[in-house]
C-alpha angles and dihedrals in degrees: 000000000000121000120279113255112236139181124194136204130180126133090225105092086191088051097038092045090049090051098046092055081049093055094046095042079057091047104257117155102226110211095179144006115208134174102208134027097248087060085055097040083057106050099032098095094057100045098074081221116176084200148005127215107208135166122243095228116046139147146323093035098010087227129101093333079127100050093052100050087051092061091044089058088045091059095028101045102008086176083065107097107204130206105202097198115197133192093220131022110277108180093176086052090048089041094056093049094042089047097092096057096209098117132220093108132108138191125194144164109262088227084058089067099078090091110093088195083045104051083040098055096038093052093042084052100054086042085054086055098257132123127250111193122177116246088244099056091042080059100050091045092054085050097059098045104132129224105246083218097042086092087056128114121227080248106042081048087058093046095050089042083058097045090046089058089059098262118157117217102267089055094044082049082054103042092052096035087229120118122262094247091055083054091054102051082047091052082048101052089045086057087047092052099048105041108255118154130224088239090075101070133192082348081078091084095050088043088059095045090054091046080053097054091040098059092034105042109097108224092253078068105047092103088074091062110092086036082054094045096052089050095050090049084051096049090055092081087050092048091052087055112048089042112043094155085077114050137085096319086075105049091248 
């Protein structure tokens, strides 16, 4: 197998030249040493590189040079796999070039790399296409996952709850002794909240109602999902129905 290509970029020349002597000692071939992105981002087309190591903060602001450059090298040369490497633990960082969701990317702590096996097998697993995250960041991750109702008002749960339970507009409006068109403002402002776009149609409705069960099933329950999930698909023809003020005539 011949030796991976890899460019490297950190404004430190203690840190890059440590990490190029780590990269050689794991068999990388390394193509170019740079101290800033811009300096990467030039040479790049010409170095026939399978990956780049960068830093996250680099000149001339110290703050995300390395993150957008990132993102250049992911439009410009997608085959490219790319390990962003940090001093310190940056989820929103991590967040933006995962956002994609295409691989081949990779985000470490710059005192992980110390492993020769390590900084081998992480850079040989983004070139494969697949994805090396630090534990830290994992963790961190895991910490900030939202809650899809969290944006929710008390009123626009119990509207949901109600739809959830199969309700057409009119019920929900009696349930909660409030007018149909109150509900549907109400419909509409749930879409809005979770991201449902107008493309999908009538489907947005039992869109919402699975968003529901999957933030409010506990996991011993887990097993109901997909069962809940048929009938709801079934119940979409009964809710068009029932409710034909709010179907496609209304954009909704």
């Amino acid at each position: 197998m011949p030796a991976l290509r890899v460019a490297v970029a950190d404004d430190s020349v203690l840190l890059r030249e440590g990490l190029v002597r780590v990269l050689g000692d794991a068999g990388v071939e390394v193509v170019g040493s740079y101290g800033d992105a811009d300096a990467l981002l030039a040479a790049l087309p010409s170095l026939a590189a399978d990956a780049i190591v960068l830093d996250v903060r680099m000149p001339p602001t110290f703050r995300d040079e390395g993150v957008r450059a990132a993102i250049e090298v992911r439009r410009t040369h997608p085959g490219v796999a790319i390990l962003l490497l940090s001093q310190y633990v940056e989820v929103a960082y991590a967040q933006e070039l995962l956002a994609a969701g295409s691989g081949g990317v990779g985000y470490l702590l710059k005192d992980r790399v110390v492993s020769l096996d390590e900084v081998r097998d992480a850079l040989e697993r983004v070139a494969a296409g697949g994805t090396v995250l630090d534990p830290e960041v994992v963790g961190q991750l895991m910490a900030r996952r939202v809650d899809p109702l969290a944006a929710l008002t008390p009123r626009e749960r119990e509207v949901l709850d109600l739809m959830a339970q199969g309700r057409t507009n009119a019920a929900i409006a009696g349930a909660l002794f409030i007018g149909v068109g109150a509900v549907e403002k109400h419909i509409s402002a749930i879409f809005g909240k979770l991201a449902l776009d107008a493309a999908d149609g009538d489907h947005r409705r039992v869109l919402a109602v699975l968003r529901w069960l999957q933030a409010t099933t506990s996991p011993s329950t887990q097993r109901r999902r997909h069962s809940c999930s048929t009938r709801c698909d079934a119940q979409l023809g009964v809710w068009n129905r029932q409710s034909p003020s709010f179907g496609r005539r209304r954009g909704q």
